[in-house]
C-alpha positions in Angstrom: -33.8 0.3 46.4 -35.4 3.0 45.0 -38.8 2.7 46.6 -37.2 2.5 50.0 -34.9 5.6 49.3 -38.3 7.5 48.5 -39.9 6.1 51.5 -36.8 7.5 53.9 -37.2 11.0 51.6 -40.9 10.9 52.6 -40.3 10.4 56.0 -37.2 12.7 56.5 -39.9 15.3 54.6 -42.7 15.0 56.7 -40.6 15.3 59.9 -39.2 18.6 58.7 -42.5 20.0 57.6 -43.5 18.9 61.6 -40.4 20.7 63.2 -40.2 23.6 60.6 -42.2 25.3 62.7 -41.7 24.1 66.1 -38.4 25.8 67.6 -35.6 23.7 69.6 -36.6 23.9 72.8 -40.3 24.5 74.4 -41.4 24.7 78.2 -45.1 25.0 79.2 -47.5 24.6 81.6 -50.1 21.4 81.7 -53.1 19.7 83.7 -55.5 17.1 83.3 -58.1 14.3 85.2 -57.6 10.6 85.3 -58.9 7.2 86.1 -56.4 5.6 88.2 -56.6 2.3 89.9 -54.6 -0.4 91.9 -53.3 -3.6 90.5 -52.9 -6.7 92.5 -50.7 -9.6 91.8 -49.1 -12.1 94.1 -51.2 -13.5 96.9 -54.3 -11.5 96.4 -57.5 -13.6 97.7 -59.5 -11.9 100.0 -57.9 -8.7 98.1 -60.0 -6.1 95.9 -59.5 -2.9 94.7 -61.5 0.0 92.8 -60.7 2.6 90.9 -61.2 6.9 91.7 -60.8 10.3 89.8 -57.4 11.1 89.8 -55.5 14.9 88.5 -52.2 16.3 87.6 -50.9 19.9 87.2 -47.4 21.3 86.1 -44.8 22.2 83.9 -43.4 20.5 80.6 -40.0 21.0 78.8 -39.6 19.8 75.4 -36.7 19.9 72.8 -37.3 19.0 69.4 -34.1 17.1 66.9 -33.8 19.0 64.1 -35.0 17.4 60.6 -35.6 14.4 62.3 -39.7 13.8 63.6 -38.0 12.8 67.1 -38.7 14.8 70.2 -37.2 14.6 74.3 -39.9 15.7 76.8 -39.5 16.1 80.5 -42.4 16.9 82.6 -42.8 18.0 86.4 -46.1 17.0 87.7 -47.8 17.5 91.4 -50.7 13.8 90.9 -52.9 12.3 92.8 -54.3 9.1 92.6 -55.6 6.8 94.2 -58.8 4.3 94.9 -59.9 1.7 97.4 -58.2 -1.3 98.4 -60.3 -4.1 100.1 -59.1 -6.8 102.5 -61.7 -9.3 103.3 -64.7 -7.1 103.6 -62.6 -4.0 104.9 -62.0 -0.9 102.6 -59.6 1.3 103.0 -59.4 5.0 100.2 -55.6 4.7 100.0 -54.9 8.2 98.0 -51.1 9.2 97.3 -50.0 12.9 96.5 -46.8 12.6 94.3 -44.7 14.4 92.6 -44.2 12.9 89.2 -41.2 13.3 86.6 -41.9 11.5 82.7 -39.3 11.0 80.9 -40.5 11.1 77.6 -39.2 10.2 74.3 -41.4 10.4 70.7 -42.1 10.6 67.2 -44.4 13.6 65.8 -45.7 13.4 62.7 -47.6 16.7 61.0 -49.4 19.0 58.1 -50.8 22.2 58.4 -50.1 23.5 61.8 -51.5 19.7 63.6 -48.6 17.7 64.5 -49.7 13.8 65.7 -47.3 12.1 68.2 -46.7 8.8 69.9 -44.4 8.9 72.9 -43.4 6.8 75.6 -40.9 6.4 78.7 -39.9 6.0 82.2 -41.6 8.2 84.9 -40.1 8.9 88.4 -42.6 9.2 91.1 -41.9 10.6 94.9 -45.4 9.1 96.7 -47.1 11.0 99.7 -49.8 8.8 101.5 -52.6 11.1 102.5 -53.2 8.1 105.4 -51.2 4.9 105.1 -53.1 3.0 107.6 -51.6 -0.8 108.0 -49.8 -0.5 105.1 -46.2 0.7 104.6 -45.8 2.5 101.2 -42.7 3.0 98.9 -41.5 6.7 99.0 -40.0 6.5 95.6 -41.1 4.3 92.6 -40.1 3.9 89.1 -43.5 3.5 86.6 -43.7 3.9 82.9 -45.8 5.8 80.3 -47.1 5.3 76.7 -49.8 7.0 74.5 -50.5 9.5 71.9 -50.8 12.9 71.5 -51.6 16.1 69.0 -50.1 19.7 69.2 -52.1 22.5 67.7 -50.1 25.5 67.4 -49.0 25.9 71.4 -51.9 23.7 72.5 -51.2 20.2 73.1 -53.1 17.0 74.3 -52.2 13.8 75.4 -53.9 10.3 75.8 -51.8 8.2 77.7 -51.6 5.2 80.1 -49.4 4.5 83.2 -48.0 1.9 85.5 -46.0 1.8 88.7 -44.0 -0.3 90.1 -44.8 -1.7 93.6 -46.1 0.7 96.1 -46.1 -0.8 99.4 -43.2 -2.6 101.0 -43.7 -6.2 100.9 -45.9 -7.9 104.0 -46.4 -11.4 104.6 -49.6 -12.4 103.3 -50.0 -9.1 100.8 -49.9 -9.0 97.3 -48.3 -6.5 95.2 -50.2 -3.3 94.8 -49.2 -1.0 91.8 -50.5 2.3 90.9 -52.1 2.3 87.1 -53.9 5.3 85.2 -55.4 6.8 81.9 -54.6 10.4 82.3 -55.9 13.3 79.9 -53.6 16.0 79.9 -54.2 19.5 78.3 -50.6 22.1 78.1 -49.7 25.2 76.6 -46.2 26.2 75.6 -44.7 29.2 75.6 -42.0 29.2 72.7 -42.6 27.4 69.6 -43.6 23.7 70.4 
């Protein structure tokens, strides 16, 4: 009982020296680059797809628990992504301009200024086809987010991976296309982090 009451001590501890600094509430701005890609399931012979550079830019708002190494994070993000999708021989550069919205929740973990995080949640995403083609694409998706992350004072940087949930409306004969992506993502904040 006693080792485990240390171990909740430590860990109350370390989240404290993490958000001693920080203050409640933080907004800030971000960018970063990407790979992103399509993923095919269903009916998908004759179907191929490869990947492209994708990019982000925006704003962040973050609010930190008190004592505890928990944090919220909201983020408003103009993406795009994209990459080709192949049908039998023909390609097509399907590219989508979105407007993104992770909802973000995490642990942070620091010493000495460098706070280490691990975060995950839902993202809302409003698509824009730069040129639909044939295909008849989802205005609004629902996708998800995991990864890691380090703050250094204001300066923050985050690893992390996404996935949608099906973009185009569902054709006879098509598989299920999803949008996935490793993003790298550089902010600032403002107020204390």
């Amino acid at each position: 009982m006693k080792k485990i009451l240390t171990l909740l001590i430590g860990l109350f501890l370390i989240g404290a020296t993490a958000n001693a600094q920080d203050g409640l509430f933080s907004l800030g701005v971000k960018g970063g680059i990407g790979a992103s890609s399509y993923d095919l399931s269903g009916p998908v012979t004759g179907w191929t797809t490869e990947g492209s550079a994708s990019w982000h830019v925006g704003g962040m708002f973050r609010t930190n628990i008190p004592v505890l190494p928990i944090y919220a994070q909201i983020e408003a993000l103009y993406s795009r992504v994209g990459g080709t999708i192949s049908y039998q021989g023909v390609s097509d550069e399907a590219y989508i301009n979105r407007f993104d919205v992770p909802i973000l929740v995490g642990l942070k973990f620091g010493l000495l200024g460098i706070s280490a995080r691990a975060f995950g949640g839902a993202v809302a995403q409003s698509n824009f086809p730069e040129d639909a083609g044939d295909l008849e694409y989802e205005n609004f998706t629902w996708g998800w987010q995991a990864g890691l992350g380090a703050d250094i004072k204001k300066l923050t940087v985050d690893v992390k991976y996404e996935s949608g949930s099906d973009l185009i409306t569902q054709q006879t004969n098509a598989p299920s296309i999803k949008s996935t992506q490793w993003i790298l993502s550089v902010g600032y904040f403002f107020g204390g982090n």
